[in-house]
N, C-alpha and C positions, 0 to 999 in steps of 0.2 A: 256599495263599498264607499267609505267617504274619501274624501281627498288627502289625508293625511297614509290611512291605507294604499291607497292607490298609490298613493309614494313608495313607501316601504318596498309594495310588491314590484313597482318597477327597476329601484336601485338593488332588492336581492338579483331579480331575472338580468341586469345588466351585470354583476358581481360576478356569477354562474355564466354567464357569454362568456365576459370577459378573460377568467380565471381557464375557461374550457380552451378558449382562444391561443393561449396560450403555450399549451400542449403541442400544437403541428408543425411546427417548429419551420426554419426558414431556409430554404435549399437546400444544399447537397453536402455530403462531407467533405472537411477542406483537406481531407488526409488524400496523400499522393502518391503514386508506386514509387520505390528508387532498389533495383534492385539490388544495388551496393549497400545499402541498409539493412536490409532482407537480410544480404549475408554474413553481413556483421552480426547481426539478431542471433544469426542461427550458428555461427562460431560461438559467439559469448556463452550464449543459452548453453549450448551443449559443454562447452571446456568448462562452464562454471558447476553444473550442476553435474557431470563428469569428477570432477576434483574433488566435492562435497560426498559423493556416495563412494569413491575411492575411501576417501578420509575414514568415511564410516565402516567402510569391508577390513579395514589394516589395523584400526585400535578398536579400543572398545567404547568409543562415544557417537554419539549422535551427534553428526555434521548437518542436517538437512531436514526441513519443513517445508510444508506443498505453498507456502507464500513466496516462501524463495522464486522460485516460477517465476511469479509475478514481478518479482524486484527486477529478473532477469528482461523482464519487457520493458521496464524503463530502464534501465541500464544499457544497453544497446540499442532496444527500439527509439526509443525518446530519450538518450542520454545527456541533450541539453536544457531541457525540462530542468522547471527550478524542484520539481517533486524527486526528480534523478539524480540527486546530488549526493557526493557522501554524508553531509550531513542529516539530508532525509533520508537514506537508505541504512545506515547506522545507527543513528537517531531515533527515527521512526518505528525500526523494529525494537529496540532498548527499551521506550517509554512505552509503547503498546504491549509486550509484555511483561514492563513492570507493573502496568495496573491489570493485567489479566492475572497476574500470580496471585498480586495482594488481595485483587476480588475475590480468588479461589481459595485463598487460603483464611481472608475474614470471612465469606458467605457462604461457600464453597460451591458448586455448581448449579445449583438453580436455574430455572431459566429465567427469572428475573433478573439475578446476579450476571448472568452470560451477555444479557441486553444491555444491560449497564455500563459489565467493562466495555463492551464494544464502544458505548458511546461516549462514556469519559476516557478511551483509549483517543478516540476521534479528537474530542474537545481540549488535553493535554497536547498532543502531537500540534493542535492549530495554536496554542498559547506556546510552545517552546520553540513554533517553527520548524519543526521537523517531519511535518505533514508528509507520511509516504503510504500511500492507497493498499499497499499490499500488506502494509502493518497493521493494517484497520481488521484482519485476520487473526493475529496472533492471537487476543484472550480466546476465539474462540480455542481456533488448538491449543491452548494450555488448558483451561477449563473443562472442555470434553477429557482431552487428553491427563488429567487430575495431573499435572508434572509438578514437582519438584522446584526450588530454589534455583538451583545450578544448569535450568533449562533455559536463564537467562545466560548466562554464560557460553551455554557448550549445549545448543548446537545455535542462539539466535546472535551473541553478538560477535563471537569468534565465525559461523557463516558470515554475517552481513560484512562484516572487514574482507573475506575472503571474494565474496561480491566486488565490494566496490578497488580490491588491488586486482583483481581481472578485469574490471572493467576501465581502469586506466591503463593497465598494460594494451586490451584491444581497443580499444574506443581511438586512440593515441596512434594506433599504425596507421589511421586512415590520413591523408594529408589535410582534407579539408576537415577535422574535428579536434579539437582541444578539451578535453577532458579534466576535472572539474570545470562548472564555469563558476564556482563560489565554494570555498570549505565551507566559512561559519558563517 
């Protein structure tokens, strides 16, 4: 092997440590129990998604998608999370499935198309700032889901308003919490 070699193969095998190295990551989780938290999680969670499947049994629209869930995790769980904000939680579900429709409705469901919205649902939400993880779902349920126009509407941005005024009505009775910490 000549010396130019021998380089190569040494900086790839360091790359490869290095890159692997970096995977085992460095102690413990920094998350902590507060059982007062816990119960707040588990009021919001349930009076929020309570309200939405009410909504749904009484008229005839669709109040409710299984992301919702998730919104409800950072809305109570981590509700001063800048990702927990009304603007991310309204926001985030609005512009994820506005590129999930228009994927479906230019490409229509593909699983190329479904990859796509996912990732320019991701790459819009991080350019308008309204990054919210649970919206990073939405193209897929509209695209499996083949919906309609008016799925932005009724049941994603009329739920996610309905989210984020339950979640300042509870987040707000605790004394040590102030809910928003930023609209825009």
């Amino acid at each position: 092997m000549d010396r130019i070699s021998a380089a190569r193969h040494k900086e790839k095998r360091y790359f490869h440590i290095h890159y692997l190295s970096k995977m085992k990551g460095k102690g413990r989780s920094p998350l902590q129990i507060n059982v007062k938290d816990a119960i707040t999680g588990l009021i919001g969670g349930f009076l929020t998604i309570f309200a939405l499947i009410l909504l749904t049994k009484i008229t005839s629209a669709v109040w409710l998608m299984a992301p919702f869930g998730a919104s409800c995790v950072l809305a109570f769980g981590l509700w001063n999370a800048p990702l927990s904000q009304p603007r991310n939680i309204i926001g985030g579900h609005f512009v994820s499935t506005f590129v999930g429709l228009t994927s479906y409705h230019f490409f229509g469901d593909e699983p190329w198309a479904i990859g796509l919205a996912v990732g320019l649902a991701i790459a819009v939400m991080m350019l308008t700032k309204t990054t919210h993880p649970p919206a990073g779902a939405d193209p897929l349920v509209v695209m499996l889901g083949q919906y309609s126009w008016s799925y932005l509407f009724t049941p994603v941005l009329t739920g996610a308003v309905i989210i984020v005024l339950l979640a300042l009505l509870i987040n707000n009775l605790r004394s040590n919490r102030s809910y928003p910490t930023f609209w825009i």
